[in-house]
VOBA-605515 format. One record per atom (N, C-alpha, C): x, y, z; residue number from 1. Coordinates in Angstrom, 1 decimal. Example, Ala and Ser with C-alpha at 12.3 -4.5 7.8 and 13.67 -1.06 7.14 Angstrom:
<nodes>
      x      y      z   i
   13.2   -5.7    7.8   1
   12.3   -4.5    7.8   1
   13.2   -3.3    7.8   1
   12.8   -2.2    7.1   2
   13.7   -1.1    7.1   2
   12.9    0.0    7.9   2
</nodes>
This chain:
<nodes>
      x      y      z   i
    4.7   37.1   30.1   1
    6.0   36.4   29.7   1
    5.9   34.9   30.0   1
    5.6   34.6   31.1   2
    5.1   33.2   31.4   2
    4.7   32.5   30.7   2
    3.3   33.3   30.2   3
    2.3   32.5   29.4   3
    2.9   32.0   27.8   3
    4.1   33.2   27.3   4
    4.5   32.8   26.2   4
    5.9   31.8   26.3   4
    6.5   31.8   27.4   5
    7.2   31.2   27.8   5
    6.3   29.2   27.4   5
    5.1   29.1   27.9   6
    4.5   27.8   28.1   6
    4.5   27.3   26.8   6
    3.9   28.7   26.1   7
    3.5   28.5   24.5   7
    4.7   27.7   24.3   7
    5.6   28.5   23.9   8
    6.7   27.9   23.0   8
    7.3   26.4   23.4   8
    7.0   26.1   25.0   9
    7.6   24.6   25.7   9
    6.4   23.6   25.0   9
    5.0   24.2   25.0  10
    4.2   23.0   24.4  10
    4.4   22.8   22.7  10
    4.7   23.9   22.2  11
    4.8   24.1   20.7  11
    6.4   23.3   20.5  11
    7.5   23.4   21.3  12
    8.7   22.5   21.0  12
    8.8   20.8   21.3  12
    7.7   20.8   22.5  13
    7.4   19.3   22.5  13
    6.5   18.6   21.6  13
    5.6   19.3   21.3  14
    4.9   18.7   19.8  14
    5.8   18.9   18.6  14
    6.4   19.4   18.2  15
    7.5   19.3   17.1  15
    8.4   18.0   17.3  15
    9.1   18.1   18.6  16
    9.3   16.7   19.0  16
    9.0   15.5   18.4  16
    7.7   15.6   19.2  17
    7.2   14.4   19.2  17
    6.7   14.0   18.2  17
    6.4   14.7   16.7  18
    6.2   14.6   15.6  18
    7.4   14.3   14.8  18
    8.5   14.9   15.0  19
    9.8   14.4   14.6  19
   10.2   12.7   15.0  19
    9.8   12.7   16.4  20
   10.1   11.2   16.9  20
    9.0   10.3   15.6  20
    7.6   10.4   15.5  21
    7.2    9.6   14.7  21
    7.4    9.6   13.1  21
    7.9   11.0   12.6  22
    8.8   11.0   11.4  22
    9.6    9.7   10.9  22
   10.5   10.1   11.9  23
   12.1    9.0   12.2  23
   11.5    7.5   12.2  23
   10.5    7.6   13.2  24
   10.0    5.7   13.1  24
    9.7    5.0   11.6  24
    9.0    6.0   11.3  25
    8.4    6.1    9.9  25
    8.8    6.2    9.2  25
   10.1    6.6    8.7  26
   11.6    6.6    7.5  26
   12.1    5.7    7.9  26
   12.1    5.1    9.3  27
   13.0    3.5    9.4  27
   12.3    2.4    9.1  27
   11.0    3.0    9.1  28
    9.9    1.7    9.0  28
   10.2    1.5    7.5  28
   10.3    2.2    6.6  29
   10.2    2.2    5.2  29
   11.2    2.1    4.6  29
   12.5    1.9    5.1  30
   13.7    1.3    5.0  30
   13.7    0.0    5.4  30
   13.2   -0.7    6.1  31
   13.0   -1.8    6.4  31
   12.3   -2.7    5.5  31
   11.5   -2.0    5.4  32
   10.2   -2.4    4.3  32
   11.4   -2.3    2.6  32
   11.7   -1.2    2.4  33
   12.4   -1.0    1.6  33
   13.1   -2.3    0.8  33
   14.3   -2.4    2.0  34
   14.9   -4.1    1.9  34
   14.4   -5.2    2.3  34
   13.1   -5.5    2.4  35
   12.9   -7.0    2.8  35
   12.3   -7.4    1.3  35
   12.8   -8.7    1.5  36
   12.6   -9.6    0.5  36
   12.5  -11.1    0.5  36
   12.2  -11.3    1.7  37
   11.8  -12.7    2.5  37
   10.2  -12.4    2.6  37
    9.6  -13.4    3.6  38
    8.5  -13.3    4.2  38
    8.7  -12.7    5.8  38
   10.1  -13.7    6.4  39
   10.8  -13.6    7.6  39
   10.7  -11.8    7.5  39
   11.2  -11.6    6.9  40
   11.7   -9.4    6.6  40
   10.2   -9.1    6.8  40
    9.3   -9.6    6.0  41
    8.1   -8.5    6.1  41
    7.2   -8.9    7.3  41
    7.4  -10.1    8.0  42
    6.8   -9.8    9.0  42
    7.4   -9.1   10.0  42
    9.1   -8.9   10.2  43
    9.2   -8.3   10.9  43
    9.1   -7.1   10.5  43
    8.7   -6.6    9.6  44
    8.4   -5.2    9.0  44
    6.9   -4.8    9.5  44
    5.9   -5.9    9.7  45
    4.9   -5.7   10.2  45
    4.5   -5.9   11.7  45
    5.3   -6.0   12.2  46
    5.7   -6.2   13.7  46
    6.1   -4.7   14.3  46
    7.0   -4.6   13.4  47
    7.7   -2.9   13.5  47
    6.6   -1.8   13.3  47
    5.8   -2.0   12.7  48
    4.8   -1.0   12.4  48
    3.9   -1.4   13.5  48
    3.2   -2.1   13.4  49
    2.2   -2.7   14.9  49
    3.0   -2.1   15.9  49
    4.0   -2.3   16.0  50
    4.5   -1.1   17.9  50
    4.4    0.2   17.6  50
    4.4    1.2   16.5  51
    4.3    2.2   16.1  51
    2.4    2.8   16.3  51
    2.2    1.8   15.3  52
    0.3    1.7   15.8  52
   -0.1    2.3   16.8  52
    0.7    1.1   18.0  53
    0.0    0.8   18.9  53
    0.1    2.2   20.1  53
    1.4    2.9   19.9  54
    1.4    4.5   20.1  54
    1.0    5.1   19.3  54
    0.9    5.5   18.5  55
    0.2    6.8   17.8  55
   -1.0    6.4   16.7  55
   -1.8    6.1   17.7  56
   -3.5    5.6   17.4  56
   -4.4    6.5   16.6  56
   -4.0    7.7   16.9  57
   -4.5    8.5   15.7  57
   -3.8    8.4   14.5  57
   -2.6    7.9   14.3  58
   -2.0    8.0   12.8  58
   -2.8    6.8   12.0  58
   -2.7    7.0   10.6  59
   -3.2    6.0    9.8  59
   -1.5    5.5    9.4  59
   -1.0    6.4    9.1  60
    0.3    5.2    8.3  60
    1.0    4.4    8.8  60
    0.6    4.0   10.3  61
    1.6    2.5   10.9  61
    0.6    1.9   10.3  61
   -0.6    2.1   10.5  62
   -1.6    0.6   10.2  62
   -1.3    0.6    8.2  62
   -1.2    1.6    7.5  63
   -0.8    1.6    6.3  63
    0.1    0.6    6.1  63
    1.1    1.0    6.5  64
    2.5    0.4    6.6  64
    2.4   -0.9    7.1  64
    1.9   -1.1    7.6  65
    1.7   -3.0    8.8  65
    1.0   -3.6    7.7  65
   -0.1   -3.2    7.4  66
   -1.4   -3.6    6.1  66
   -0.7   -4.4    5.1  66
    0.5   -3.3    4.5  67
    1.4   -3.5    3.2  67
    2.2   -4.6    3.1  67
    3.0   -4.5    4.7  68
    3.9   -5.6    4.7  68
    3.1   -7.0    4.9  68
    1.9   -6.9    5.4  69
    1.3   -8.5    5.6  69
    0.8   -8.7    4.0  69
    0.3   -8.0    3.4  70
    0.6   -8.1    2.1  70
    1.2   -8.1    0.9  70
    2.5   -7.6    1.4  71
    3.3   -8.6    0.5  71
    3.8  -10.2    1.1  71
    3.9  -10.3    2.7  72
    3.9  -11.1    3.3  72
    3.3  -12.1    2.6  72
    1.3  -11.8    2.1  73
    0.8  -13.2    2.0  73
    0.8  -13.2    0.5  73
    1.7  -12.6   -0.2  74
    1.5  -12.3   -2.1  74
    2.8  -13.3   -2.1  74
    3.8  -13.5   -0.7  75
    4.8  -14.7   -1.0  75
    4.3  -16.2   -0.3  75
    3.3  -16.0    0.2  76
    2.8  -17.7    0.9  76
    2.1  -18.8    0.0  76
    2.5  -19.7    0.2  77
    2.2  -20.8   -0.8  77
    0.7  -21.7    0.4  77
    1.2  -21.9    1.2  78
    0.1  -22.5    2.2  78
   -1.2  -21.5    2.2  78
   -2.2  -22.5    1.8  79
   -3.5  -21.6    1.2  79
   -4.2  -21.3    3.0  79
   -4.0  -21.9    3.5  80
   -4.7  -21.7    5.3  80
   -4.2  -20.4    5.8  80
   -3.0  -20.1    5.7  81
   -2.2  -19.3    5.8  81
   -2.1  -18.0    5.5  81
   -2.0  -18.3    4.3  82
   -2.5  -17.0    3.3  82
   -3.3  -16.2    3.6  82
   -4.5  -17.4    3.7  83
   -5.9  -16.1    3.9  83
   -6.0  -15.7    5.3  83
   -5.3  -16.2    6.3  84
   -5.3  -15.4    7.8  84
   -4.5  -14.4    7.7  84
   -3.1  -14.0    7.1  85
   -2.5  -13.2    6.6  85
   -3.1  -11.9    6.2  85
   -3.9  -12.4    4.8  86
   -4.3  -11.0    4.2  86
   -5.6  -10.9    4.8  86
   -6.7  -11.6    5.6  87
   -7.7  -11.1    6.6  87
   -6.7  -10.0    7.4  87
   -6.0  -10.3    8.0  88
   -5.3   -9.7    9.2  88
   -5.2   -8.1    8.8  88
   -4.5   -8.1    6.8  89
   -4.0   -6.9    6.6  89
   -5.4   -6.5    5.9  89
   -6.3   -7.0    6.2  90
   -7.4   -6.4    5.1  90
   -8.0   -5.9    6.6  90
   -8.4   -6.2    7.9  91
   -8.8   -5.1    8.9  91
   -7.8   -4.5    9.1  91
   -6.6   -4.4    9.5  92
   -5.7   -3.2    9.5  92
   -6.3   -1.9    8.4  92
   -5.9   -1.9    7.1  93
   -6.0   -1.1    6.1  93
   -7.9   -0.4    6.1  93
   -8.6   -1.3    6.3  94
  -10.0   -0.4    6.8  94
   -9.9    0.0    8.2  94
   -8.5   -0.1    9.1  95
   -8.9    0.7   10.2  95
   -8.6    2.2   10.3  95
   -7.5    2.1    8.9  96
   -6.4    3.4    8.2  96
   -7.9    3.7    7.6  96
   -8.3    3.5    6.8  97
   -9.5    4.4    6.4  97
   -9.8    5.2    6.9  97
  -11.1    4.9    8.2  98
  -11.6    4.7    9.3  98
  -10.8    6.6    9.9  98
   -9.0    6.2    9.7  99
   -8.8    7.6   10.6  99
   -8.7    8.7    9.3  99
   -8.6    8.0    8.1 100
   -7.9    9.3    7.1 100
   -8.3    8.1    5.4 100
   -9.9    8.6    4.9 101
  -10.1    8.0    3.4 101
   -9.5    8.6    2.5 101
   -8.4    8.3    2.4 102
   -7.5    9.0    0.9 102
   -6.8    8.0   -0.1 102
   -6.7    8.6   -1.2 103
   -6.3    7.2   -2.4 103
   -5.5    6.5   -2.1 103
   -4.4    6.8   -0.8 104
   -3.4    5.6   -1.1 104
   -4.1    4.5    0.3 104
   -4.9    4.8    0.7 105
   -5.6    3.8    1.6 105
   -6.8    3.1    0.7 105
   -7.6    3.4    0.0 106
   -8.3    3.1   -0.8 106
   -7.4    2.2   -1.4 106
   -6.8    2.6   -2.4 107
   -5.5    1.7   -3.5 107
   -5.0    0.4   -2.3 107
   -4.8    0.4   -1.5 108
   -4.2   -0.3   -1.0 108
   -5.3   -1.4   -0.1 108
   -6.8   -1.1    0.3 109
   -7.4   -1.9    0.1 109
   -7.6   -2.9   -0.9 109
   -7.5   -2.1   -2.3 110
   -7.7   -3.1   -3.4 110
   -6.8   -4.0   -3.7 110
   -5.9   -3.4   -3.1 111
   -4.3   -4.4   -3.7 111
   -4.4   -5.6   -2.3 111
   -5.0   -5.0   -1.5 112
   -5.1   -6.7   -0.7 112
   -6.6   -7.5   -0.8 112
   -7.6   -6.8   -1.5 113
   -8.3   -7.4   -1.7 113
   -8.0   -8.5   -3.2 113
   -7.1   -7.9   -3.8 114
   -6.5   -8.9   -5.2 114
   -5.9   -9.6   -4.4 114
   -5.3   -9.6   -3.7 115
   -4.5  -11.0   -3.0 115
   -5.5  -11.6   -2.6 115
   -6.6  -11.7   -2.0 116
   -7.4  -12.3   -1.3 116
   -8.1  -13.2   -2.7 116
   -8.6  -12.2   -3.4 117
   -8.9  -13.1   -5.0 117
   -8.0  -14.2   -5.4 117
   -6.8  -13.9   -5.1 118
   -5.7  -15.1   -5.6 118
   -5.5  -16.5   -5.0 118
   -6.0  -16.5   -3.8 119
   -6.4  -17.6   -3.0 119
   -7.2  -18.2   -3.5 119
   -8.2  -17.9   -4.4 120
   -8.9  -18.9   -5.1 120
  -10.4  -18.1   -6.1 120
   -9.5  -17.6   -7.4 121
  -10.0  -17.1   -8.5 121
  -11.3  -18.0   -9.0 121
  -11.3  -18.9   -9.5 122
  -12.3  -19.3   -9.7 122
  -13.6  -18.8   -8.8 122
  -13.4  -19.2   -7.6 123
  -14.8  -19.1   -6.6 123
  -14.7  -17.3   -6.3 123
  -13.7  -16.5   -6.5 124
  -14.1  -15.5   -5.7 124
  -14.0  -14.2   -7.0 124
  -13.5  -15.1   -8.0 125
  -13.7  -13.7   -9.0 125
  -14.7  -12.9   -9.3 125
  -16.3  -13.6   -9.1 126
  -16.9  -13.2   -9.8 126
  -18.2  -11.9   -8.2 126
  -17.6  -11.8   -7.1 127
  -18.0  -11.4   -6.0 127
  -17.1  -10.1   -5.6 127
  -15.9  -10.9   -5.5 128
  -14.2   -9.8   -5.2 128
  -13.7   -8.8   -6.8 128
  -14.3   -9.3   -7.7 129
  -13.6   -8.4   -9.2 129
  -13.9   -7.3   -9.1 129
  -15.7   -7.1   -9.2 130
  -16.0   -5.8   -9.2 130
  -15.9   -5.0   -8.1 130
  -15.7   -5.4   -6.7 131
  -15.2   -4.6   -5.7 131
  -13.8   -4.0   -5.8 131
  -12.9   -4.7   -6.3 132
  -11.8   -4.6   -6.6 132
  -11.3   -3.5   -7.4 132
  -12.4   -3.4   -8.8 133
  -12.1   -2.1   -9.7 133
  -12.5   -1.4   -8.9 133
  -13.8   -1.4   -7.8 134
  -14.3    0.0   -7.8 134
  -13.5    0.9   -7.0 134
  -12.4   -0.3   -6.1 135
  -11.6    0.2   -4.9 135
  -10.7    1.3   -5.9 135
  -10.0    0.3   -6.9 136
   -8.7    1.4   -7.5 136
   -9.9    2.3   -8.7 136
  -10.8    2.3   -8.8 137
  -11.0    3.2   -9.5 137
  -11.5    4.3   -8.6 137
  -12.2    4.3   -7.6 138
  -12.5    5.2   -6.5 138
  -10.7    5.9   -5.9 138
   -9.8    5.2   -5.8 139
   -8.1    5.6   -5.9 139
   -8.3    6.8   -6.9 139
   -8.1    6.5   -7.7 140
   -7.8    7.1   -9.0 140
   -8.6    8.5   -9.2 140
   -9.7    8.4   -9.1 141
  -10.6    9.6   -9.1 141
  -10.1   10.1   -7.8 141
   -9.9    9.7   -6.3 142
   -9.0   11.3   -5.2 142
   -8.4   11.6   -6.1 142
   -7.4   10.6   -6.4 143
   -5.7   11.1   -7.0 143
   -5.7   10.6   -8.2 143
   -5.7   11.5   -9.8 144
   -5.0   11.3  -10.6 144
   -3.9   11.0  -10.4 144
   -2.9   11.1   -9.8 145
   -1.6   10.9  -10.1 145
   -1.1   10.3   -8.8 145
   -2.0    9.4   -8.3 146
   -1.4    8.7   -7.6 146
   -1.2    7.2   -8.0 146
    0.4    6.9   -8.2 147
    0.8    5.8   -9.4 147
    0.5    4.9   -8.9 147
    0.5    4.3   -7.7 148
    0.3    3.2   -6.9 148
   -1.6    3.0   -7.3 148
   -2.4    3.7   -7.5 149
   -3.5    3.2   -8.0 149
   -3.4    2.9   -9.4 149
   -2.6    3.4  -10.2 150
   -2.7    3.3  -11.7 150
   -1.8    2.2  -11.5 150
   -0.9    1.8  -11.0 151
    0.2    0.4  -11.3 151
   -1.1   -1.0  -10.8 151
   -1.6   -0.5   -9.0 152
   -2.5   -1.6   -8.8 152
   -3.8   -2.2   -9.7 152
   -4.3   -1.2  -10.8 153
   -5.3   -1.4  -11.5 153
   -5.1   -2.0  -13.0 153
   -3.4   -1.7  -13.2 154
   -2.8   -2.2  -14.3 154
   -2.7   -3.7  -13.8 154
   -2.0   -3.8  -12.7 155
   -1.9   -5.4  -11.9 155
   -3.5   -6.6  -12.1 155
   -4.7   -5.8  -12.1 156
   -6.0   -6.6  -11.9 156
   -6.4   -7.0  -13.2 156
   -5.7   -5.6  -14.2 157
   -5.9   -5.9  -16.0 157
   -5.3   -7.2  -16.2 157
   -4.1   -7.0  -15.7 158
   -3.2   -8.4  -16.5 158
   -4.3   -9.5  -15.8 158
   -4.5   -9.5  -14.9 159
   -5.0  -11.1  -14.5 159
   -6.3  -11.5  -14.7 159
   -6.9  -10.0  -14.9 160
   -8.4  -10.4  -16.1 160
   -7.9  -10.8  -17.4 160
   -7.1  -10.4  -18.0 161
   -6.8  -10.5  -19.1 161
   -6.0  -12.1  -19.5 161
   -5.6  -12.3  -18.1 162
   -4.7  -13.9  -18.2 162
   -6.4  -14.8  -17.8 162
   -6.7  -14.5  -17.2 163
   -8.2  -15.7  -17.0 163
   -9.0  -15.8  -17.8 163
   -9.1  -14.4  -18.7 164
  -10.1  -14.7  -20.2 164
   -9.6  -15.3  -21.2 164
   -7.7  -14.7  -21.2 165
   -7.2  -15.4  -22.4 165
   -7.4  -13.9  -23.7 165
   -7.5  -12.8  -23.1 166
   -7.4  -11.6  -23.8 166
   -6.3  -10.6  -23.9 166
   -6.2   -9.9  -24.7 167
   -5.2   -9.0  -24.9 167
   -4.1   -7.9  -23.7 167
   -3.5   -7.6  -23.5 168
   -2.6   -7.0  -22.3 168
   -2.2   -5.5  -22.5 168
   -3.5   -5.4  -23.5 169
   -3.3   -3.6  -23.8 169
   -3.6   -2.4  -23.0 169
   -5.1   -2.9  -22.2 170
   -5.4   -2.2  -21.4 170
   -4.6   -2.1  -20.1 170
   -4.5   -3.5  -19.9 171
   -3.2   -2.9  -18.8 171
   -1.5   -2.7  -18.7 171
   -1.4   -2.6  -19.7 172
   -0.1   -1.9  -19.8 172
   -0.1   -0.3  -20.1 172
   -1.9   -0.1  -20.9 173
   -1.9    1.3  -20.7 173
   -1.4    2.1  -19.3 173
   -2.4    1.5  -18.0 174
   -2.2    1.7  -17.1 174
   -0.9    1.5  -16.5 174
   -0.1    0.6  -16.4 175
    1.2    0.7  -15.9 175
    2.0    1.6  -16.5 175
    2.3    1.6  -18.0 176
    3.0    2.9  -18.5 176
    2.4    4.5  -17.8 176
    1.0    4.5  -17.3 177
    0.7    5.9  -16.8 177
    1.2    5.8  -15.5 177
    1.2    4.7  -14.7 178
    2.1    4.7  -13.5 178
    3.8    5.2  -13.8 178
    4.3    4.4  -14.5 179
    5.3    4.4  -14.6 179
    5.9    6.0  -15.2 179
    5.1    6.2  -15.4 180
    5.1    8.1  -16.2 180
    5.1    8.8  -14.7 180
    4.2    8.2  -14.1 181
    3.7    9.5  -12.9 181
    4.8    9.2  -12.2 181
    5.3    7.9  -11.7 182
    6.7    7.5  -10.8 182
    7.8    8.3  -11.3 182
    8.2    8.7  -12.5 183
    9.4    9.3  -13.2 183
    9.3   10.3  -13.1 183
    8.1   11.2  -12.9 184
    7.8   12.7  -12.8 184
    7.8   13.5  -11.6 184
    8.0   11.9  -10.5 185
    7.4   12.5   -9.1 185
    9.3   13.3   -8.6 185
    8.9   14.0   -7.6 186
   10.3   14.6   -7.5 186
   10.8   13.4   -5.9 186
   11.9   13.2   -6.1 187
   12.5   12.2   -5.2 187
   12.9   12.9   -3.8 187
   12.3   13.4   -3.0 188
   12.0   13.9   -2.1 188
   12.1   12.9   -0.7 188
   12.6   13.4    0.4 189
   12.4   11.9    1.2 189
   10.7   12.7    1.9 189
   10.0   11.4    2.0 190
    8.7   11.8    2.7 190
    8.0   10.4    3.5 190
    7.0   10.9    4.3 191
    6.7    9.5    5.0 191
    5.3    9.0    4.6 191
    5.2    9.6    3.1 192
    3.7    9.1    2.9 192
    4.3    8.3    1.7 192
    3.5    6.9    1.2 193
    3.7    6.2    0.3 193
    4.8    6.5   -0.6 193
    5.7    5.7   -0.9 194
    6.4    6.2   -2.2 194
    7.1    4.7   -2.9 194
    6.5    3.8   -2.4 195
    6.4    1.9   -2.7 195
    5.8    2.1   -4.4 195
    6.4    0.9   -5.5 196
    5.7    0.4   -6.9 196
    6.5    0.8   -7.7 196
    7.5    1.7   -8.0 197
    8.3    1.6   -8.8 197
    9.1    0.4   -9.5 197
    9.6   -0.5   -8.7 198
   10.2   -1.3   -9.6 198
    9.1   -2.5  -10.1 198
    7.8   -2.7   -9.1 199
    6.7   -3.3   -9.8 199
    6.4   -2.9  -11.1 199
    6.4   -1.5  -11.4 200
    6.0   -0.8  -12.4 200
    7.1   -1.2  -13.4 200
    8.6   -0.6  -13.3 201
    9.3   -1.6  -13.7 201
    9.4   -3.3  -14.8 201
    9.3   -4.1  -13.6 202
    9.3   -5.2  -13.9 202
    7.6   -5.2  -15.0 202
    6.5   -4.4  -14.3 203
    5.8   -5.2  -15.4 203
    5.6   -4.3  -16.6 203
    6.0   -3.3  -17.0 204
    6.3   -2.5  -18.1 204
    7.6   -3.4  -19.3 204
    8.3   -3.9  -18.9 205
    9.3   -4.5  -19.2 205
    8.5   -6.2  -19.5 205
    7.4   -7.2  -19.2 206
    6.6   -7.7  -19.5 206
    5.9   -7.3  -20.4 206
    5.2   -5.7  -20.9 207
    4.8   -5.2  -21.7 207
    5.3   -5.3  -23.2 207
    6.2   -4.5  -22.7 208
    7.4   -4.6  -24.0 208
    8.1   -5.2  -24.8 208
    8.0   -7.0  -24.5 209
    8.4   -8.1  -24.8 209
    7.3   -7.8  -26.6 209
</nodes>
């Protein structure tokens, strides 16, 4: 009786304490949710870094920290800056790898290695491009239907497509199949990725013009 007695006290504190990192992690994403500064997303990535820095085995604070320094450095104009920025979120997000390689860590490498490109296309397109497809195409093959690789891959079309001076068919295919998979997903609250919808949005609506 004892012994099941212990069971159940270790079995209710790990439910716990998985609840406690639930909660961090739906506040984190509400945070994230409304920032629309730089000021918001760093402290968005601040917030995740204390979460990190307790629960070392999770991948999604470093996910989540990764994200906000890149959107952080997709709003910085100072080029010095920038690239310390998305350096910072580009070892975060290979350290999420590292605990758990799944498409939305993959996808989300690529989308900060396109920021890192944007610092200066000329010099780095032709080294960072093809890494870039292979990241969101390697996304795409885990997860068909994970939209956040089909929106980020639609994102790399447009800006091949704006530096050659070519057509915006190919990637708007891609964003319309994001923007399919986003409308299909059931709105569920959860603590794994659920960011790009109104990206999808806005550049579907670009499309359409």
């Amino acid at each position: 009786m004892k012994t099941i007695f212990m069971i159940l006290v270790l079995v209710a504190g790990s439910a716990t304490a998985q609840s406690k990192f639930e909660t961090a992690i739906f506040k984190g994403k509400d945070l994230l949710k409304a920032a629309d500064t730089q000021e918001a997303y760093t402290a968005c990535a601040n917030y995740f870094e204390r979460i990190a820095r307790k629960e070392t085995g999770e991948w999604l604070p470093l996910y989540y920290q990764s994200l906000s320094l890149t959107l952080n450095g997709a709003e910085e104009t100072d080029t010095d800056t920038k690239e310390k920025v998305l350096n910072d979120a580009l070892v975060l997000v290979q350290q999420a790898k590292k605990l758990d390689k799944n498409s939305e860590v993959v996808a989300l490498e690529g989308f900060v290695q396109m920021m890192r490109l944007t610092v200066d296309p000329a010099t780095r397109g032709q080294t960072l491009a093809p890494t870039i497809y292979a990241l969101f195409g390697e996304a795409m093959a885990m997860d068909a239907e994970n939209p956040r690789a089909q929106l980020l891959m639609g994102q790399m079309e447009f800006g091949t497509a704006r530096f050659f001076g070519s057509g915006f068919e190919k990637a708007c295919g891609y964003i319309q199949s994001a923007y399919d998979i986003f409308g299909g997903t059931p709105d569920e609250p959860t603590i794994l990725p659920t960011w790009g919808m109104k990206m999808a949005e806005a550049s579907l609506a670009y499309c359409n013009q």
